[in-house]
N, C-alpha and C positions, 0 to 999 in steps of 0.2 A: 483534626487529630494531630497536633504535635509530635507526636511519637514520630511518627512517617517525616524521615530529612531526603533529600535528594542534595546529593552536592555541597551537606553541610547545613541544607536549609528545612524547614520543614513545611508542610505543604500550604501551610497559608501562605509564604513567604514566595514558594513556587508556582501556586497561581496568583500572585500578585505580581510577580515577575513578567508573566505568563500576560494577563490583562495589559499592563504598561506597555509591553510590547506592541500589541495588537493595536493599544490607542494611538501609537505614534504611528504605525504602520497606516492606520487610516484616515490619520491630520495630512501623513505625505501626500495620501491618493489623494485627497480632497485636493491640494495643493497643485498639483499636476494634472488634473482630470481635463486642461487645454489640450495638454498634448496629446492627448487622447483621441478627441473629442467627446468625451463622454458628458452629458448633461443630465440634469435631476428636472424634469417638465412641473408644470402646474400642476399636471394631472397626477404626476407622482407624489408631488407637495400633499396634493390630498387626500390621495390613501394614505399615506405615512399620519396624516392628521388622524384619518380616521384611525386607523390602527393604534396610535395611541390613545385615542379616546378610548377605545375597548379594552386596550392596557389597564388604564383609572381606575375603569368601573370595574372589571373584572375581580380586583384585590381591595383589600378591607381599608380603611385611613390607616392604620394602623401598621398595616403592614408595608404600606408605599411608608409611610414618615419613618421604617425603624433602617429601609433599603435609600431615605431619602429621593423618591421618584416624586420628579414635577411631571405636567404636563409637558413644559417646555423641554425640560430632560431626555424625556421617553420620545419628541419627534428628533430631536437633537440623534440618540441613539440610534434610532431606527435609520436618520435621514444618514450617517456614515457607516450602516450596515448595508444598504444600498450602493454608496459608492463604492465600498470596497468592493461588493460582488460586481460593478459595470466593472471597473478598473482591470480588476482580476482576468474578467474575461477579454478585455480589451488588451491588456497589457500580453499575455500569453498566445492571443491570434497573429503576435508579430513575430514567433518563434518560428525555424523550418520547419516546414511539415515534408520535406521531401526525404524519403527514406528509400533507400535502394535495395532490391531484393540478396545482393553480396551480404551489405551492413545488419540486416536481419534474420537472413535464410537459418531457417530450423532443419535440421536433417530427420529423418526418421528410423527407427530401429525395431528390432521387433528380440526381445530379448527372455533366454530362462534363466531362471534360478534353481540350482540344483541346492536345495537346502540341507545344513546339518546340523537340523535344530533339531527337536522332539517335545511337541506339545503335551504336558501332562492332562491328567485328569482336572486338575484344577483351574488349567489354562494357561500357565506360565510354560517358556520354555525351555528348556535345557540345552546342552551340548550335546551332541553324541558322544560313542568313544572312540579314541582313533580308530581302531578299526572300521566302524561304521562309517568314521570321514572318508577312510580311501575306499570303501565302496564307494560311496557316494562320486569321490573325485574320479575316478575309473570308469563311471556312471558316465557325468559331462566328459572326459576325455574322447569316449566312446562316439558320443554322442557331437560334439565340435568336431572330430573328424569327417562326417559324413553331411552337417550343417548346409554347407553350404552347395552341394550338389542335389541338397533336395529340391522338387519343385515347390513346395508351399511349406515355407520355417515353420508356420503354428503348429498343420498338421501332424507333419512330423515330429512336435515335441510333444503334440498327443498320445503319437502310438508311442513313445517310450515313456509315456505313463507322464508327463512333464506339462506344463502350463507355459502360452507364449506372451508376454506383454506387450504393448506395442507402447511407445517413448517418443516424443518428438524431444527433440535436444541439439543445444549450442554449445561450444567449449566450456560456457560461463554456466552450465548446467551442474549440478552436485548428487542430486539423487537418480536413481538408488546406489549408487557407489562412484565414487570419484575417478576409481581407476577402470571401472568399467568404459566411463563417458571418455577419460583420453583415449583406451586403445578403440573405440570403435567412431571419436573424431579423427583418428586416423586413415579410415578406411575409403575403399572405393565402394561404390552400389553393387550390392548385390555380395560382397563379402564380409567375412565370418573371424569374430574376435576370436583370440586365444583363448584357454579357458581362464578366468579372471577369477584368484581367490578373494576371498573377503569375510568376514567374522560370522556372518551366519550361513555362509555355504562357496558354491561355484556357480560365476555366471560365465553364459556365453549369447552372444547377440550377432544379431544379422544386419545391417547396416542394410534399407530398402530405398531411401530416397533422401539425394542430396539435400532436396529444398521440399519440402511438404508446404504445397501450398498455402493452406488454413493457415496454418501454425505460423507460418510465417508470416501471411497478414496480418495476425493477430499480435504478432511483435513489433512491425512498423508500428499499431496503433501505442504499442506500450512505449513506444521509445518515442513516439511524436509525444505522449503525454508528458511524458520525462522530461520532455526537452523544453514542451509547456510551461511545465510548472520551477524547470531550473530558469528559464526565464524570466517567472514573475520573480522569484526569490533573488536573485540579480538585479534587477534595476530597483528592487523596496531597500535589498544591503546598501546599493548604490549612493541613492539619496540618502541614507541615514547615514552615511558616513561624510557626504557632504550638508549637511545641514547639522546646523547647532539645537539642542532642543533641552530645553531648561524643563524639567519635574520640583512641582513646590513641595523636597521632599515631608518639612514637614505635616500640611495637610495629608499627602499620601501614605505617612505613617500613622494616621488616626484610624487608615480603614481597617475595618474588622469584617470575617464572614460567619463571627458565632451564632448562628440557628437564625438566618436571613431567609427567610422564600418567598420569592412572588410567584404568583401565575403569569406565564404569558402562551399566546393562542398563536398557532400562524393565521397571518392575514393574508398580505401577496405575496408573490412569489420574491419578490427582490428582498421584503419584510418579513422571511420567514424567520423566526427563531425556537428555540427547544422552548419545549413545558418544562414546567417546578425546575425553573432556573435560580440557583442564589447568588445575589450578589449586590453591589453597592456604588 
């Protein structure tokens, strides 16, 4: 579909970009897999064989001859879709995984919203009218004054008819409100934001725990991946900016993906690939 540009280009042009990339990206790893140690065994040699055997047979002559798929091609493919994935995993086990519970710590909150919206019958919601807002804000006033002297925040936003959320959150947190999340990263445990205006009502939150354990784990693992995967993308920019890499661009302008599809099946796990993939 020509119509669809991105950047000026249209999308044959942006998954060709897209492809080229990825080829060079897996000429490097192949290139580098010493440093690794990563090796491709006999025994890998011959599922990859087999797997494109099944490739062959799977699709009509017709349709391998209009995607140009050899035999030789399809282990070729399969045998640097393997590398990439050792690599990948090799290359990113060399990132720190050491994360400190400061660098991660989630805090916890347990937070109302005093809303001054008004669902209609249709579903959509409206605004109040002022007057209805400063009940409402009179409402949480009322109600953040005595917050934090309660024994148990939820209940108590039960009995004044209110609902409590509970939030785990870091500075770099956004929802449900921006300025909610600063004033109550300000706080100590166990106390109580101001009431915090905002476009669809007033909040007020109770700040329970510095560091929520779960939540917090669950961040070291987000930030080890992070660091993961800015890893692999580092030492692939690396080498392609040290290595020359010549594209014969005229053969690579002959390619086309006008109404190209093969079947392909997963086989092993290193050889896995999507079904009704198109391409050339």
């Amino acid at each position: 579909n020509d119509s669809y540009a991105k950047d000026g280009k249209n999308m044959q042009e942006s998954i060709k970009d897209s492809v080229l990339e990825s080829i060079e990206t897996q000429y490097l790893l192949e290139k580098h897999m010493s440093d690794y140690g990563v090796e491709i065994t006999e025994e890998d040699q011959a599922a990859i064989k087999k797997a494109a055997e099944q490739f062959m047979s799977d699709n009509s002559k017709a349709a391998l001859k209009e995607v140009g798929a050899t035999q030789e091609y399809v282990e070729r493919y399969l045998y640097l879709q393997t590398v990439e994935k050792r690599m990948k995993a090799a290359i990113s086990a060399t990132a720190d995984t050491n994360v400190s519970d400061e660098e991660a710590a989630q805090k916890k909150m347990q937070y109302v919203l005093f809303s001054t919206k008004t669902k209609g019958s249709d579903g959509n919601s409206t605004d109040m009218s002022d007057d209805e807002k400063a009940e409402v804000k009179k409402k949480a006033e009322d109600f953040q004054k005595d917050a934090a002297s309660a024994e148990d925040f939820s209940v108590f936003a039960t009995a004044v008819g209110a609902s409590a959320t509970d939030l785990t959150f870091d500075s770099d947190t956004t929802s449900p409100n921006e300025d909610l999340i600063k004033a109550a990263d300000k706080l100590k445990e166990g106390e109580v934001t101001d009431v915090i205006e905002a476009d669809n009502g007033y909040y007020v939150a109770k700040v329970v725990s510095l560091l929520d354990r779960d939540a917090t784990d669950t961040k070291k693992e987000s930030i080890v991946s992070q660091r993961k995967s800015d890893q692999y993308q580092s030492i692939c920019k690396k080498w392609k900016k040290k290595t020359d890499i010549k594209v014969h661009k005229k053969v690579w302008n002959t390619i086309s993906f006008a109404d190209q599809g093969v079947t392909v099946k997963s086989t092993t796990e290193d050889t896995d690939t999507s079904s009704d993939s198109s391409s050339k």
